[in-house]
C-alpha positions as CSV (number, residue, x, y, z in Angstrom):
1,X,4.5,-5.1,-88.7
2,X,2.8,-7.1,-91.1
3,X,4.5,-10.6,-90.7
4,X,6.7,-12.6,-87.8
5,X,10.4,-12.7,-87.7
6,X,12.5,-15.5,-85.7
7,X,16.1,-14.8,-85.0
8,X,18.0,-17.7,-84.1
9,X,21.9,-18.5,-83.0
10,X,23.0,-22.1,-83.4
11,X,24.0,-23.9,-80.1
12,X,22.4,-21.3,-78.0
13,X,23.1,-22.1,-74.9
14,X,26.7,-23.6,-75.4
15,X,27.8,-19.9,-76.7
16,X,26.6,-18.4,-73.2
17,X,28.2,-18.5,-69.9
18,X,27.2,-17.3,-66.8
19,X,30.0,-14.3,-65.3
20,X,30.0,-12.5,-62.1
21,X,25.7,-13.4,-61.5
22,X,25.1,-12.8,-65.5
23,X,25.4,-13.7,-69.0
24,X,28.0,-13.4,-71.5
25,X,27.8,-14.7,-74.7
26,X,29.6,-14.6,-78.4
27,X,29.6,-11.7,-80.8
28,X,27.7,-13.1,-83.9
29,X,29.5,-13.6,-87.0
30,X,26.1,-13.4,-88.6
31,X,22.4,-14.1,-88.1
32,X,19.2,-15.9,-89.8
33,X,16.4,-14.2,-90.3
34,X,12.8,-15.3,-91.6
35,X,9.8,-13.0,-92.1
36,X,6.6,-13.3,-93.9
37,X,4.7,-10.7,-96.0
38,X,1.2,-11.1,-95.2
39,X,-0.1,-8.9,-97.9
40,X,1.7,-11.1,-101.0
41,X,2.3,-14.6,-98.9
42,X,5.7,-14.1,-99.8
43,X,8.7,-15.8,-97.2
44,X,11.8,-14.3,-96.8
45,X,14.6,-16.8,-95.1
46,X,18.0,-14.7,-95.2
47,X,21.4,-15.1,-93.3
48,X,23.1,-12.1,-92.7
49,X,27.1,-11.7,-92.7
50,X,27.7,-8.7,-89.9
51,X,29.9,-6.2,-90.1
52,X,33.4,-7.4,-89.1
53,X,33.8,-4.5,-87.0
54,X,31.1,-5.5,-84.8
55,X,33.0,-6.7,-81.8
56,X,35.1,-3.5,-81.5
57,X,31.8,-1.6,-81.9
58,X,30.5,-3.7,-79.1
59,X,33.1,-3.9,-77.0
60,X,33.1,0.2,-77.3
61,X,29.4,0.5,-76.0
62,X,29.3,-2.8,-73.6
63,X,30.9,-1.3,-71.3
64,X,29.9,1.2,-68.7
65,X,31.6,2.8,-65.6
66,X,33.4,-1.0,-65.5
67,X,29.9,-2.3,-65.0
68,X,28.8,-4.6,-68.1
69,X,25.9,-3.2,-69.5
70,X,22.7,-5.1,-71.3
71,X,22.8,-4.9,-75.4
72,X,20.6,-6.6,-77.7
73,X,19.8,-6.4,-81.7
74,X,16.7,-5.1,-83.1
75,X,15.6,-6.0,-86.6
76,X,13.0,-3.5,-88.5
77,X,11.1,-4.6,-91.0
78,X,10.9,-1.4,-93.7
79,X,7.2,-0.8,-95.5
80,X,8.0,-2.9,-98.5
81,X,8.6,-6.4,-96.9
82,X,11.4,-6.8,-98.1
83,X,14.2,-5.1,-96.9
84,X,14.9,-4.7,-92.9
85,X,17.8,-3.0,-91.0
86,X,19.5,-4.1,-88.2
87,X,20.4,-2.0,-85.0
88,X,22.5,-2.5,-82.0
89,X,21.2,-1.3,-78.9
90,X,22.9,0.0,-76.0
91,X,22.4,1.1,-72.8
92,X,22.4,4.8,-73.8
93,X,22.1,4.6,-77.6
94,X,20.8,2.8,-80.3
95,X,23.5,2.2,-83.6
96,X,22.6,1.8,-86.8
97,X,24.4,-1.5,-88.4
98,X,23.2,-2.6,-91.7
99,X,20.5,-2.3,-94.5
100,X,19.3,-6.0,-96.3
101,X,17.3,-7.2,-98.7
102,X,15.6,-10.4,-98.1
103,X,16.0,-13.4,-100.1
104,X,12.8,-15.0,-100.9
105,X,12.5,-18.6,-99.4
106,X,14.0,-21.2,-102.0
107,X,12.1,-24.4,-100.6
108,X,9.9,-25.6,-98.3
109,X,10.4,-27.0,-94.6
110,X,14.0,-26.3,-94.6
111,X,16.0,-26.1,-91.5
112,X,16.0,-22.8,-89.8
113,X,18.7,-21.2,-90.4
114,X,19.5,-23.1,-93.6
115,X,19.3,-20.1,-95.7
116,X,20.7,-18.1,-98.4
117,X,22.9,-15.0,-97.6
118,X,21.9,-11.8,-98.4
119,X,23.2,-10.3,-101.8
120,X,22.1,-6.7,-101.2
121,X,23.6,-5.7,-98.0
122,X,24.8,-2.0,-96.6
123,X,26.9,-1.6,-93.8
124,X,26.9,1.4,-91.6
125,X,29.5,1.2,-89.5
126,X,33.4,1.3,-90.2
């Protein structure tokens, strides 16, 4: 990947709480997202609304055999810089969650997470 990305959840550690020797924390209504393209010098800042079936999606796949089971996001960055795609992954799958397109940073040293949200999004899941 040609360029960094920094994902970030605002008061981190006050939405986690430790349960029965691990962590559980809150579904995200949405997430910030900031990339660079190398190639052009071009910065992409972007929040991201997701989908508002999320939680029943994840609560579906969390669990297993009444065991709670490790999830996480992944965020691919797609060959033109500009538009990513956001997965859920499971323990035994990965779920394809919604298609962006990055907004191009609108001013310099702004807080993280400060962003615009995406105009172009495509959701996946029902």
């Amino acid at each position: 990947m040609d360029g960094y990305t920094s994902f970030y959840s605002e008061n981190l550690s006050d939405d986690i709480n430790d349960v029965n020797g691990g962590f559980i924390g809150k579904i995200p209504v949405h997430i910030s997202v900031s990339w660079q393209d190398r190639l052009s010098g071009k910065y992409y800042d972007t929040n991201i609304v997701m989908p508002k079936t999320l939680k029943r999606l994840f609560d579906e796949t969390y669990q297993a055999n009444e065991k709670l089971a490790y999830s996480n996001f992944i965020i691919e960055l797609e060959n033109d810089k500009q538009h990513a795609v956001v997965y859920l992954k499971t323990k035994d799958k990965v779920i394809k969650l919604l298609r962006f397109k990055g907004e191009i940073s609108s001013k310099e040293n702004q807080d993280f997470g400060d962003y615009a949200y995406a105009e172009e999004i495509e959701y996946f899941i029902p």
